[in-house]
PLY file of the C-alpha trace (Angstrom):
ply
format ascii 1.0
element vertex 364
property float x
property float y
property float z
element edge 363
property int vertex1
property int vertex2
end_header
8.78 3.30 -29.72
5.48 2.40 -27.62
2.56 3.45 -29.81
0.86 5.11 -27.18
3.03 7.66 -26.60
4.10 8.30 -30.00
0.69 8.81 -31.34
-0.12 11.03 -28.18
3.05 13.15 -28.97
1.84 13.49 -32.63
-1.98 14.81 -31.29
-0.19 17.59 -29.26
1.71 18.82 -31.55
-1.00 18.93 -34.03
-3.36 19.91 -31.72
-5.29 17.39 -32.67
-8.43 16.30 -30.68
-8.34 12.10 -29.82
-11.49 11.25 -32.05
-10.99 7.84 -33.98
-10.64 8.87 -37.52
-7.74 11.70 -36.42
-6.39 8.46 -34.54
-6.33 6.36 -37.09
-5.06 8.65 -39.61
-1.71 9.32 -37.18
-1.45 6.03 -36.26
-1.11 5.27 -40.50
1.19 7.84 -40.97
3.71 6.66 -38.54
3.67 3.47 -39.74
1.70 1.74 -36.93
-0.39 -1.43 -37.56
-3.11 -1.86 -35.57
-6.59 -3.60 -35.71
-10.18 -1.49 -35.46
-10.44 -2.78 -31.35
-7.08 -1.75 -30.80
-7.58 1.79 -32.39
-11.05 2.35 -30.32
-9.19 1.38 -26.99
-6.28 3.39 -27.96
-8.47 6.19 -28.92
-10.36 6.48 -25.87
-7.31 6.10 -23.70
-5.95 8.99 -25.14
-9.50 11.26 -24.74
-8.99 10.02 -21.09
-5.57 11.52 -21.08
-5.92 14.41 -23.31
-9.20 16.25 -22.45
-11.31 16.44 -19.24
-10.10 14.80 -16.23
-8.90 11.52 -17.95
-9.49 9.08 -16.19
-11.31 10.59 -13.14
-13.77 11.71 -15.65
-16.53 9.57 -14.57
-16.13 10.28 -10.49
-16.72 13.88 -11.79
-19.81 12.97 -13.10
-21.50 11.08 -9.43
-23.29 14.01 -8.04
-22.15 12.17 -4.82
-18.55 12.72 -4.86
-17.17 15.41 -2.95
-13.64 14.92 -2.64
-11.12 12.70 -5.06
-7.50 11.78 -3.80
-4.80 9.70 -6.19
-2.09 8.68 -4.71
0.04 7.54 -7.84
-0.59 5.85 -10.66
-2.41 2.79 -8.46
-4.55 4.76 -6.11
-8.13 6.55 -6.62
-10.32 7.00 -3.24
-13.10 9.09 -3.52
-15.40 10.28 -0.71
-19.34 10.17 -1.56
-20.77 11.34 2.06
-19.39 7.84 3.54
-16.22 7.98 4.08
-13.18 7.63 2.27
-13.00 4.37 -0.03
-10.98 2.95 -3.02
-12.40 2.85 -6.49
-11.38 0.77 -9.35
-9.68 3.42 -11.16
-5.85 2.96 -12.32
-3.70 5.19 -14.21
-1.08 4.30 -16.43
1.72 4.98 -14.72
3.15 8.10 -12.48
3.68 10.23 -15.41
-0.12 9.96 -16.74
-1.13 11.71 -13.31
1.48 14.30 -13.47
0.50 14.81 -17.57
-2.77 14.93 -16.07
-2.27 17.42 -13.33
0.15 19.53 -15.18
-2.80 19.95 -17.59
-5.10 20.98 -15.27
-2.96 23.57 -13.88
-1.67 25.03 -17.15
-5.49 25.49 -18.16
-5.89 27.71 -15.50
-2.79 29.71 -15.92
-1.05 28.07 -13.15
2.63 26.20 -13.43
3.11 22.68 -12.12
6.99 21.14 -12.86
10.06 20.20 -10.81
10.61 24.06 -10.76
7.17 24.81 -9.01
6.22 21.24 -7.77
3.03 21.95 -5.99
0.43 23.77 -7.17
-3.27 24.66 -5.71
-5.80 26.26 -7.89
-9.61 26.23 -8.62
-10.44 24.75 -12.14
-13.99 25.11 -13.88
-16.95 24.46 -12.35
-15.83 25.50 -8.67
-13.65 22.30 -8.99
-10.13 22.39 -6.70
-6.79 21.28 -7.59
-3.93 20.50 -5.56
-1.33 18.80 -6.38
2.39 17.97 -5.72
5.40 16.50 -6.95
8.04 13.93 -5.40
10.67 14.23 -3.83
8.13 16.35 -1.47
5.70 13.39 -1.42
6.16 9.56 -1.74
4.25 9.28 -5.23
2.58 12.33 -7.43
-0.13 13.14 -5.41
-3.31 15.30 -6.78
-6.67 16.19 -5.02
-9.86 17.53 -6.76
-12.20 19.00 -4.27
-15.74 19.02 -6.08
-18.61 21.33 -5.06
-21.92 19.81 -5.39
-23.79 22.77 -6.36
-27.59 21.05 -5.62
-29.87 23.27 -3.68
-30.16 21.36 -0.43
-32.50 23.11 2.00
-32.71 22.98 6.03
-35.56 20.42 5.29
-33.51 18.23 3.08
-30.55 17.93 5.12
-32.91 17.02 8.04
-34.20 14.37 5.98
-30.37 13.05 5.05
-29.71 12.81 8.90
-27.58 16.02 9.42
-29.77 17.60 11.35
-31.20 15.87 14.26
-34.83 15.42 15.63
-35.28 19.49 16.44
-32.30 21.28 15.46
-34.13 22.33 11.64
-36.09 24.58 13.68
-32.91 26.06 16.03
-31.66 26.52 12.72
-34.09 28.62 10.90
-34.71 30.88 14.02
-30.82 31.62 13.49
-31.30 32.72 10.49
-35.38 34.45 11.25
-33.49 36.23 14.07
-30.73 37.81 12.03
-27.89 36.13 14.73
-24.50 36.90 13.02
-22.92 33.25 13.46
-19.60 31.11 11.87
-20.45 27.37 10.51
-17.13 25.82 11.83
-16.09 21.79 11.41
-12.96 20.13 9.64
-12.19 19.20 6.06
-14.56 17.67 4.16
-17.91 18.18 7.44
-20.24 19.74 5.14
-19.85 23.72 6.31
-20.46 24.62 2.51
-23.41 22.55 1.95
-24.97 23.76 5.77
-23.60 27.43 5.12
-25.81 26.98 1.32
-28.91 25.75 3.04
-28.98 28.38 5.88
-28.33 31.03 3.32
-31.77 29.87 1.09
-33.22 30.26 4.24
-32.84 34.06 4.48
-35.88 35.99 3.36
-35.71 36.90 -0.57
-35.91 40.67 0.40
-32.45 40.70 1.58
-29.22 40.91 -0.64
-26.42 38.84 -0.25
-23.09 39.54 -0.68
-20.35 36.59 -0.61
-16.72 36.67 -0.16
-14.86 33.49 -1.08
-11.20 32.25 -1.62
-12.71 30.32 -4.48
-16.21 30.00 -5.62
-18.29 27.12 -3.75
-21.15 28.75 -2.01
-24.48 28.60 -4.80
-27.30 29.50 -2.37
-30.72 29.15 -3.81
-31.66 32.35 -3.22
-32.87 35.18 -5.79
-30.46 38.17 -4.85
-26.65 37.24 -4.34
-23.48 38.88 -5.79
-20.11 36.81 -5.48
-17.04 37.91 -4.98
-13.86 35.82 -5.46
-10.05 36.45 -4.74
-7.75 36.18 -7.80
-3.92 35.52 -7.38
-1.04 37.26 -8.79
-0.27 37.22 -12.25
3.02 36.04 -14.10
4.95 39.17 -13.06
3.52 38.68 -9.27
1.54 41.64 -9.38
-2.57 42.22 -9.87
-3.35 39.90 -6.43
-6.94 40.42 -4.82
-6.80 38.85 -1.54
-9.82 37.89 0.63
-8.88 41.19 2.90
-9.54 43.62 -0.05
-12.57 41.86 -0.59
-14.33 42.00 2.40
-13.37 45.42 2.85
-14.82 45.99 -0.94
-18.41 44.66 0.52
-19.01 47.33 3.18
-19.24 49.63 -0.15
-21.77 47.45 -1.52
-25.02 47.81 0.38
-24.79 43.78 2.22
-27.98 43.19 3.83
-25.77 39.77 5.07
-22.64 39.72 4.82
-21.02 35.94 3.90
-17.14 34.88 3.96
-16.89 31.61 2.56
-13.85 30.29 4.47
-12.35 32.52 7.61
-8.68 31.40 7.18
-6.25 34.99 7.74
-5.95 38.41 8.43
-9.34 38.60 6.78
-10.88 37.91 10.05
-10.50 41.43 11.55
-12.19 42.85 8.63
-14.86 41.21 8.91
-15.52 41.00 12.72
-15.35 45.06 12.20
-17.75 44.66 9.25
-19.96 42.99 12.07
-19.22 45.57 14.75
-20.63 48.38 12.40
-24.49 47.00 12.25
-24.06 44.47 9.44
-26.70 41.79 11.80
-26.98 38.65 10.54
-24.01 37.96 8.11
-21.94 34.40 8.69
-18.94 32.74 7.32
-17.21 29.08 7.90
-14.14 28.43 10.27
-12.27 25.52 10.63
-12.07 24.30 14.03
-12.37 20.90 15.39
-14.71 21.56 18.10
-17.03 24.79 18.92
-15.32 25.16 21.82
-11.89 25.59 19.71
-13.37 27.98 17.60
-12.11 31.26 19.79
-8.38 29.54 20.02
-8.56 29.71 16.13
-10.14 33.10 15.85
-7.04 34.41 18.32
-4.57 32.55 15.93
-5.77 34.21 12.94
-6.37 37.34 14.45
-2.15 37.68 15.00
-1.84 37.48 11.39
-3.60 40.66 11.26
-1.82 42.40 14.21
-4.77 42.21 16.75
-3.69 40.82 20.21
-5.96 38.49 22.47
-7.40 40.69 24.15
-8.25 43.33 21.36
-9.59 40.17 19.73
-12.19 39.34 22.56
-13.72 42.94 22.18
-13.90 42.97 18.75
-15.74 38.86 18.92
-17.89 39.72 21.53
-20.64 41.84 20.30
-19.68 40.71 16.66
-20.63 36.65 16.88
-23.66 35.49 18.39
-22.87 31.92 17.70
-21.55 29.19 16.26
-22.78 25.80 14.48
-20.56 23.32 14.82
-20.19 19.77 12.09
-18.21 16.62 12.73
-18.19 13.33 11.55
-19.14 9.81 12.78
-16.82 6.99 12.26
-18.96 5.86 9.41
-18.08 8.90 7.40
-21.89 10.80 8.49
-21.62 14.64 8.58
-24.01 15.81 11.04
-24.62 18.87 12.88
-22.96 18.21 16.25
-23.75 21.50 18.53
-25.38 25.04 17.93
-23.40 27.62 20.66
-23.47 31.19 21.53
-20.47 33.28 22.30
-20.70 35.21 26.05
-18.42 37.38 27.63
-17.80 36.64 31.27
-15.31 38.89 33.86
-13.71 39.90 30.36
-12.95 36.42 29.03
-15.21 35.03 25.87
-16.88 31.67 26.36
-18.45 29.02 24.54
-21.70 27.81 25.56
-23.69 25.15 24.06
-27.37 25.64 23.43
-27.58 22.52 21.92
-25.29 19.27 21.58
-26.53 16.22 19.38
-24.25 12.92 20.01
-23.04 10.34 17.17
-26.56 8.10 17.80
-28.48 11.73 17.36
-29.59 12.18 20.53
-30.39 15.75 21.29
-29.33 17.04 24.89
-30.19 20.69 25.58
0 1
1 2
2 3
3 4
4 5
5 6
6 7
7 8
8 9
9 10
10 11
11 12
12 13
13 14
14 15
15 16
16 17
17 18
18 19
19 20
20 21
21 22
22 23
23 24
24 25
25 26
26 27
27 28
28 29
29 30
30 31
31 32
32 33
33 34
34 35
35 36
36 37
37 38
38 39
39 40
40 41
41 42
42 43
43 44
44 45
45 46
46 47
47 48
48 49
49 50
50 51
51 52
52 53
53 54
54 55
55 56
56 57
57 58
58 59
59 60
60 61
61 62
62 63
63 64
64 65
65 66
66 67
67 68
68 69
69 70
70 71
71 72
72 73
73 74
74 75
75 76
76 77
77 78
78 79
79 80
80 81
81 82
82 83
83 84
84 85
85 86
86 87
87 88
88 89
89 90
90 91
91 92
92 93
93 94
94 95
95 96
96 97
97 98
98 99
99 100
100 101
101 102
102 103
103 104
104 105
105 106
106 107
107 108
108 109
109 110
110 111
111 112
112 113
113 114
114 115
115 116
116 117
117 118
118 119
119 120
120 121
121 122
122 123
123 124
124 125
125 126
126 127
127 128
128 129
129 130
130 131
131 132
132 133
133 134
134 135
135 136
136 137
137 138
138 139
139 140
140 141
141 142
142 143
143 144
144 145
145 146
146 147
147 148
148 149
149 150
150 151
151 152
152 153
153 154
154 155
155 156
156 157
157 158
158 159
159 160
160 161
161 162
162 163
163 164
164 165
165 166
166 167
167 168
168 169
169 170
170 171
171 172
172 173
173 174
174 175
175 176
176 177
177 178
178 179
179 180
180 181
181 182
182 183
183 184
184 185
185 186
186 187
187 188
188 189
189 190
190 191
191 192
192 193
193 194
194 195
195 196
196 197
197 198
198 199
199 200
200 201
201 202
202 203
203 204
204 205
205 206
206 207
207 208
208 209
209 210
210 211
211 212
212 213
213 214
214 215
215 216
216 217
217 218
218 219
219 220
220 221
221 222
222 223
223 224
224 225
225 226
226 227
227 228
228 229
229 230
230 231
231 232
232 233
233 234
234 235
235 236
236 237
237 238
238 239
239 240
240 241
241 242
242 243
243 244
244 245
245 246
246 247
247 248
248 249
249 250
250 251
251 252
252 253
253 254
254 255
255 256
256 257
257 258
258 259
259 260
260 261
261 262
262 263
263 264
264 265
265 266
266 267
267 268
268 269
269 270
270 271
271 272
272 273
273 274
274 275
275 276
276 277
277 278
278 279
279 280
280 281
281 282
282 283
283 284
284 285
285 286
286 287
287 288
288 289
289 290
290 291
291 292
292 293
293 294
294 295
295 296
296 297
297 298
298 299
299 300
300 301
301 302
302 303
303 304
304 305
305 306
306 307
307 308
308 309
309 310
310 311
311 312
312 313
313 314
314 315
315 316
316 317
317 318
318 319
319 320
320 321
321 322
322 323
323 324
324 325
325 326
326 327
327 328
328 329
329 330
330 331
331 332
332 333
333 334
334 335
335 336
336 337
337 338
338 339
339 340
340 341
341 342
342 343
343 344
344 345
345 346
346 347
347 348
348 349
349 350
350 351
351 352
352 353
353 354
354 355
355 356
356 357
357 358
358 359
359 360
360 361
361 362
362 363
């Protein structure tokens, strides 16, 4: 029997933790011989697999990292801000990521087998999981989205060349002006870490009130309250969706209102919430353009039974405008045009105010 897994299978079901004595003392009782570097590398591979995020324990730890893909047992890419690129970083085999991903999800409640083979849930720490099972996929696959809770400002993320020569200041007077606006981009642009620094912009006088899926916004600012969605239980009852949250925050005094991801029916709760003087609040949207952004407001707006049209009268005096990320080829998340939203001969339009190219040249 390999000695790895038969001293791993003892530690489980003594609920053991991996340390070297405890590893040495199972590795004696079941007869194993081996010598004291053999023990320490055996021991530490099994902390790796046993506790934390085994081996991706370290990428947790580079207040760079964002986002951290394996695809198999052979595959760790990471993106730090630059880009997708490969690290180092091998598992085992197959099994030791699904081990590894079934343990995340079962400390959060969740179930992750051939019965339920994908699974997406948040984890400690604002961390994501997803995660899936062949035959749906090629290898196991598993994603850990990681929030990088730092307090960026407007100023700092000028400095790190996502905001342009100029657009700091079109930015704050957003914000100074009380402009209800959506932070829209793709996956992995940055709309968290813009949506955090326009939110420490607001004055401290004013209370926040935020709305998310799962937890990821951490403004720096001194009055915030934080709501978060929680799925059903075992039985499929007890679910809290985003809808009966916003809904929840009219009750609750928002000087601005924040939705942390627009991605459902939620949508025509909140542009109401806007409609009924709540100036000033903002969410994110994913879009890949501004100019897509009312296409994908119309798409979710079906999923709450509002037509087109209803959907343009509810937008229009609701959204003043909209800040729109992207990416340069070299993996750079910048701030690529601030819009408003007009109504013309009954149609809603978007027009630029502002549109910064991949060099960072500013054209107004």
């Amino acid at each position: 029997m390999d000695i790895t897994a038969d001293v791993r299978r003892s530690l489980l079901l003594d609920a053991s933790p991996p340390r070297v004595q405890t590893v040495r003392d199972v590795v004696q009782a079941r007869g194993h011989v081996i010598d004291d570097p053999a023990l320490q590398r055996l021991a530490s591979s099994l902390a790796a697999d046993l506790q934390g995020y085994g081996p991706l324990e370290p990428l947790l730890s580079d207040p760079a990292i964002t986002d951290i893909t394996v695809n198999g047992a052979a595959e760790v890419w990471v993106d730090d801000g630059q880009g997708m690129r490969a690290t180092s970083i091998r598992f085992a085999d197959d099994a030791s990521v699904r081990r590894l991903a079934q343990r995340l999800a079962s400390s959060v409640g969740r179930r992750f087998d051939d019965a339920a083979p994908y699974v997406d849930a948040p984890l400690a720490h604002g961390v994501r999981l997803h995660a899936i099972l062949p035959p749906l996929v090629d290898r196991v696959s598993l994603v850990l989205r990681v929030p990088r809770h730092r307090g960026w400002t407007l100023s700092d993320l000028a400095r790190g060349g996502m905001l342009a020569c100029g657009i700091e200041e079109v930015l704050r007077a957003l914000v100074a002006d009380r402009r209800t606006f959506l932070v829209t981009g793709g996956t992995g642009s940055g709309k968290t870490t813009l949506l955090n620094a326009l939110l420490a912009a607001v004055p401290a006088r004013e209370r926040l009130v935020v709305v998310e899926d799962t937890r990821e916004l951490a403004p720096q600012h001194p009055h915030a309250v934080f709501l978060q969605t929680r799925p059903p239980n075992s039985e499929g009852a007890g679910a809290v969706s985003l809808q009966d949250l916003v809904r929840q925050t009219l009750r609750m005094r928002p000087d601005r209102l924040v939705v942390g991801e627009v991605r459902g029916p939620e949508v025509v709760d909140l542009l109401t919430a806007f409609n009924t003087g709540h100036d000033g609040g903002c969410g994110t949207v994913h879009a890949n353009s501004a100019s897509d952004v009312i296409p994908r407001l119309e798409a979710l707006a079906v999923l709450g039974g509002v037509h087109r049209e209803s959907l343009h009268r509810l937008v229009a005096p609701a959204i003043d405008a909209v800040v729109h990320l992207a990416r340069a080829p070299d993996g750079r998340r910048f701030v690529s045009a601030v819009a408003s939203l007009v109504e013309r001969s009954g149609q809603l339009r978007v027009t630029p105010e502002v549109i910064v190219d991949e060099d960072g040249v500013v054209h107004r």
